[in-house]
Structure formats: structure tokens, C-alpha cells
C-alpha positions in Angstrom: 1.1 15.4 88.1 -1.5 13.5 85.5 -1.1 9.9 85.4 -0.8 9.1 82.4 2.3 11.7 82.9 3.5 9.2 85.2 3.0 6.0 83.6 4.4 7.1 80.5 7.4 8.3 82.0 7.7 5.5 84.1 7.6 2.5 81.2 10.2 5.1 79.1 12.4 4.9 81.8 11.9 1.0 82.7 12.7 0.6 78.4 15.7 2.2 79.1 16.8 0.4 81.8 16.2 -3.0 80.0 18.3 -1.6 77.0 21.0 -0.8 78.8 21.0 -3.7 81.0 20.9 -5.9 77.9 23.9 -4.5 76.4 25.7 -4.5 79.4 25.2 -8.8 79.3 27.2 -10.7 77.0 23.5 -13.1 76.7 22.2 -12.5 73.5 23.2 -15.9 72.1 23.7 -18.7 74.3 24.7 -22.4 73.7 26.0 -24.9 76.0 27.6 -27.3 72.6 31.2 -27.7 73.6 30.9 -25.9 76.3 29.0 -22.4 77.7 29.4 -19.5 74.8 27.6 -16.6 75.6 27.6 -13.9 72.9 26.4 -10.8 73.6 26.9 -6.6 71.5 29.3 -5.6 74.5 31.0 -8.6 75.7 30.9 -12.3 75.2 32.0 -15.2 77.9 33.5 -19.0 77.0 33.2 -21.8 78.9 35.4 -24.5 77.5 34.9 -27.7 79.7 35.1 -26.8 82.9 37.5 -24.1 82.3 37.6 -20.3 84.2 35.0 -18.6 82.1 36.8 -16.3 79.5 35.3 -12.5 79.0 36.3 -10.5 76.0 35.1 -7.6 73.7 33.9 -8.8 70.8 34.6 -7.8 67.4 31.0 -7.1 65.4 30.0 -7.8 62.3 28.6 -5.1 60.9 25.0 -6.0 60.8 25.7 -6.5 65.0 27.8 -3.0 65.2 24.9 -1.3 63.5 22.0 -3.1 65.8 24.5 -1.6 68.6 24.5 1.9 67.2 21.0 2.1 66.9 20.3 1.1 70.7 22.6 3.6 71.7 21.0 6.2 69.7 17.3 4.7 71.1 18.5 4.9 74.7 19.6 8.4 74.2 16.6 9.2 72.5 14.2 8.0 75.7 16.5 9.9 77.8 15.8 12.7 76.0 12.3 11.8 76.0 11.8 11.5 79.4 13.5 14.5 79.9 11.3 16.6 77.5 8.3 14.8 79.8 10.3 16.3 82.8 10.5 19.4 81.5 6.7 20.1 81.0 5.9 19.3 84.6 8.6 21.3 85.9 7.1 24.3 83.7 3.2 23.4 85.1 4.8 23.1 88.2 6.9 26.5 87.8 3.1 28.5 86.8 1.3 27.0 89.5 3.7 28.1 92.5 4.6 31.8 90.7 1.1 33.3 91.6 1.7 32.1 95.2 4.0 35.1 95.6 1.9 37.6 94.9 1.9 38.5 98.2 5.1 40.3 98.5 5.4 43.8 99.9 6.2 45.2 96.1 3.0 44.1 94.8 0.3 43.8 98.2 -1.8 41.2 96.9 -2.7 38.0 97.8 -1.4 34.4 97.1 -3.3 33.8 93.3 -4.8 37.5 93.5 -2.9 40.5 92.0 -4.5 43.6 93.0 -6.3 45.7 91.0 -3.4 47.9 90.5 -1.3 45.6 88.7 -1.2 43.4 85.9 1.0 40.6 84.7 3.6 41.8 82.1 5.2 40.6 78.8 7.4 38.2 80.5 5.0 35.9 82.2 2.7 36.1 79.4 5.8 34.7 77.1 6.3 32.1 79.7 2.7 31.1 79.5 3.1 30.6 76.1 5.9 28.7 75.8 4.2 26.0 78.6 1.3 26.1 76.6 3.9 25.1 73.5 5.3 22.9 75.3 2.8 20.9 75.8 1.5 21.2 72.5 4.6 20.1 70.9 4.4 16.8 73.3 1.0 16.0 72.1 1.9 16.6 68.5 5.4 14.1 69.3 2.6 11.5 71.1 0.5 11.5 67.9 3.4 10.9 65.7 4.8 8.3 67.5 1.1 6.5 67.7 0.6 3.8 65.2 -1.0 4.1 62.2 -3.3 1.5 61.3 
């Protein structure tokens, strides 16, 4: 697998993470005035003086339900990312090992070597293609997410 594979689907993954680790604590706003008020997009906790702490669901504004929304839709958007990243290895990976069994009894040949008496057909050719699109479309998603400057 290429690094930069790697790397880039490890730090989508670790983005994720963070994301949904930040919405699952209510620690977006903190003050310790009056007590400890921690307000966070999922939940918020109060502290009054020495009081059990107090959880609850808030209820957003909608400036704060929107900011939530859009997190939501960026974490599902990673995913999706990193699956997309998954699913171009998995197809490099599938054309690497297919040519290993071309030594089955049907065909004679040897692991990477088809014999002179066959060819590859339509299907594999199409499969081919649609790695090489794959990966393609990935570098044409990588250059539109790059910065402009």
C-alpha cells in the first residue's frame, strides 16, 4: 500500500475521531462563575456549588443546531472518504492477487503467465478499467479538495 495512502487515511480517520469525540463532550464552553457550566452541541453539565453535577440535552439555538448538522454531515463525509480510499486498495489489491491463479487446471499457465493459448476477456479488461477510474476519480477529488491560492 503507498504511504501517502496510509497517512492520508490515517489523519481522515484521527479527524473523525476528534469530531465525534468532541460532540460526544458537553466542553465546548466552560466557566467556573457561580459554579462549573459546561456547555457543549450534545450535552451540557452544571455544577452549582458543590452540588451533584447536572447532565442534560440541550436545546440549540439555531446557529448551534446548524454547526451540529454540519459536523454530522462532515463526519459522514470522511467516513465516506475513507472508505472510497479503502476501496481503491482493495481493487489494486484484488488485480494484483487475480493473475496469481492462473495456474489452475482450466487454464495451465503459470502464477502471472497466461499461456499462449489464452487471453484475458472483456470482464477483466472492464475491471481494469474501472481501478484505473477509480483512481483517477480520487486524484481528481484530491485536487479539488487542494487549496487554491
Amino acid at each position: 500500500m503507498d504511504k501517502l495512502t496510509v497517512i492520508s487515511g490515517t489523519l481522515f480517520m484521527t479527524a473523525d475521531v476528534f469530531a465525534i469525540v468532541s460532540l460526544a463532550m458537553p466542553d465546548w464552553i466552560i466557566t467556573d462563575v457561580g459554579g462549573d457550566t459546561r456547555l457543549g452541541l450534545m450535552w451540557s453539565c452544571i455544577t452549582l456549588y458543590n452540588r451533584p453535577q447536572v447532565c442534560f440535552t440541550p436545546d440549540l439555538q439555531p446557529e448551534w443546531l446548524l454547526a451540529l448538522t454540519c459536523i454530522f454531515i462532515g463526519c459522514i463525509c470522511i467516513t465516506t472518504t475513507v472508505i472510497l480510499l479503502a476501496s481503491m486498495v482493495v481493487f489494486c489489491l484484488a488485480a494484483v492477487i487475480f493473475p496469481m491463479g492462473f495456474h489452475v487446471d482450466e487454464i495451465g499457465g503459470q502464477p502471472y503467465q497466461l499461456p499462449n493459448s489464452h487471453q484475458v476477456g472483456i470482464s477483466y479488461i472492464l475491471f481494469v478499467l474501472s481501478l484505473w477510474i477509480t483512481v483517477i476519480s480520487e486524484l481528481f477529488a484530491g485536487k479539488v479538495c487542494l487549496p487554491h491560492f
